[in-house]
N, C-alpha and C positions, 0 to 999 in steps of 0.2 A: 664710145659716144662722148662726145664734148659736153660738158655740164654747163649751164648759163644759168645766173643769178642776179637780181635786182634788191638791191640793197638799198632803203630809202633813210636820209638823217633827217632826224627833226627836231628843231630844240622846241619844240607845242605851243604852250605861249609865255614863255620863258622871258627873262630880256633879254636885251644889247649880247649880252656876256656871252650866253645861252648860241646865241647867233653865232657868234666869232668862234664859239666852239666847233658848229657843226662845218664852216669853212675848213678847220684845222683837222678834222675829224675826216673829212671830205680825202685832202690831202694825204694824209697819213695811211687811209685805206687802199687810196690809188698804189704808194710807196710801197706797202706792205704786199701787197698784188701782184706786183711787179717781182716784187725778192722773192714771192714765192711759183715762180713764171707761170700767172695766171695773165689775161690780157684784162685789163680793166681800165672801164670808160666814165666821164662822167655825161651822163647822157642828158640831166634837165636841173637845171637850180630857180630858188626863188629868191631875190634877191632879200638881204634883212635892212631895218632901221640905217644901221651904222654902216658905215664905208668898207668893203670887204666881208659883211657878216652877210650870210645865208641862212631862210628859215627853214630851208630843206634843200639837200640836194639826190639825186637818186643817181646809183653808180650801178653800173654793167658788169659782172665779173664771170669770166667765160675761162674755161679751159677743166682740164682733169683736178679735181679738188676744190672747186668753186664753192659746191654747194657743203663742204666743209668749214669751209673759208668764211663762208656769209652763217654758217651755224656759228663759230666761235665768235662773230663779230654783232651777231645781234643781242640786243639787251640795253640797259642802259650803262650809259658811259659818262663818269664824273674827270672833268676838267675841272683839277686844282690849279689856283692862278691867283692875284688880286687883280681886280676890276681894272681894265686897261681905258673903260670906260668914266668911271667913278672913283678917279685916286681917293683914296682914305676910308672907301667903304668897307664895313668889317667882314661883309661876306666872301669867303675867297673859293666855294663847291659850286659848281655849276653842273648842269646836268643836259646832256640830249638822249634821246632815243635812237635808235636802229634799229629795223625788223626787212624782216626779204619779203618781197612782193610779187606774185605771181604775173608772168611775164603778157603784158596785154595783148590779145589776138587781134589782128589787123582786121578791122571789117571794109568791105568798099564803100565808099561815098559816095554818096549819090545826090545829085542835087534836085532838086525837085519846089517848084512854083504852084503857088495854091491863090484863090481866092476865096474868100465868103461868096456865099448865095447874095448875102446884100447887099454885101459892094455891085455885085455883077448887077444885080437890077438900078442899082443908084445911078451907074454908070448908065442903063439903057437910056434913064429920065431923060437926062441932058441932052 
């Protein structure tokens, strides 16, 4: 049976840096996925502040070993770097999250039209 795993990054409420991590983090898990011939997608992002950063994105990873894959890959993850946002800032540890998400069950839609009882009578007045 083929294993399927939702892996979500989040840099929580981190800044800029934080952001630009979990783009990079994004990537690198797609990359790592691939070399280990799992099929892995990115299926939903949020976009961050800064141009190219993500406050989260959640990635797909499907095949024999998946749910290996997303065990060794969740926890936090520090992206050492100096601020590509803030030249001269001393902080150079940045931090996201990653944890697996259980996979959402499709429910059907259904649309459906309602009114108040008060509207309806407001509506007879007229």
């Amino acid at each position: 049976m083929t294993e399927r795993v939702w892996l979500q990054i989040t840099s929580g409420r981190g800044p800029g840096e934080c952001q630009l991590a979990v783009a990079h983090l994004a990537r690198v898990l797609l990359d790592e996925a691939q070399a280990a011939h799992l099929d892995a997608e990115l299926i939903d992002t949020t976009e961050g502040d800064a141009r190219g950063a993500l406050l989260s994105a959640l990635v797909a990873v499907s095949g024999d070993g998946a749910d290996a894959f997303a065990r060794r890959n969740s926890g936090s993850v520090q992206w050492v770097c100096a601020s590509p946002l803030r030249p001269g800032h001393k902080r150079k540890n940045w931090f996201v999250s990653t944890s697996t998400r259980p996979r959402a069950r499709c429910a059907p839609r259904i649309a459906l039209r309602a009114s108040s009882p008060r509207r309806a009578k407001n509506a007879r007045r007229r």
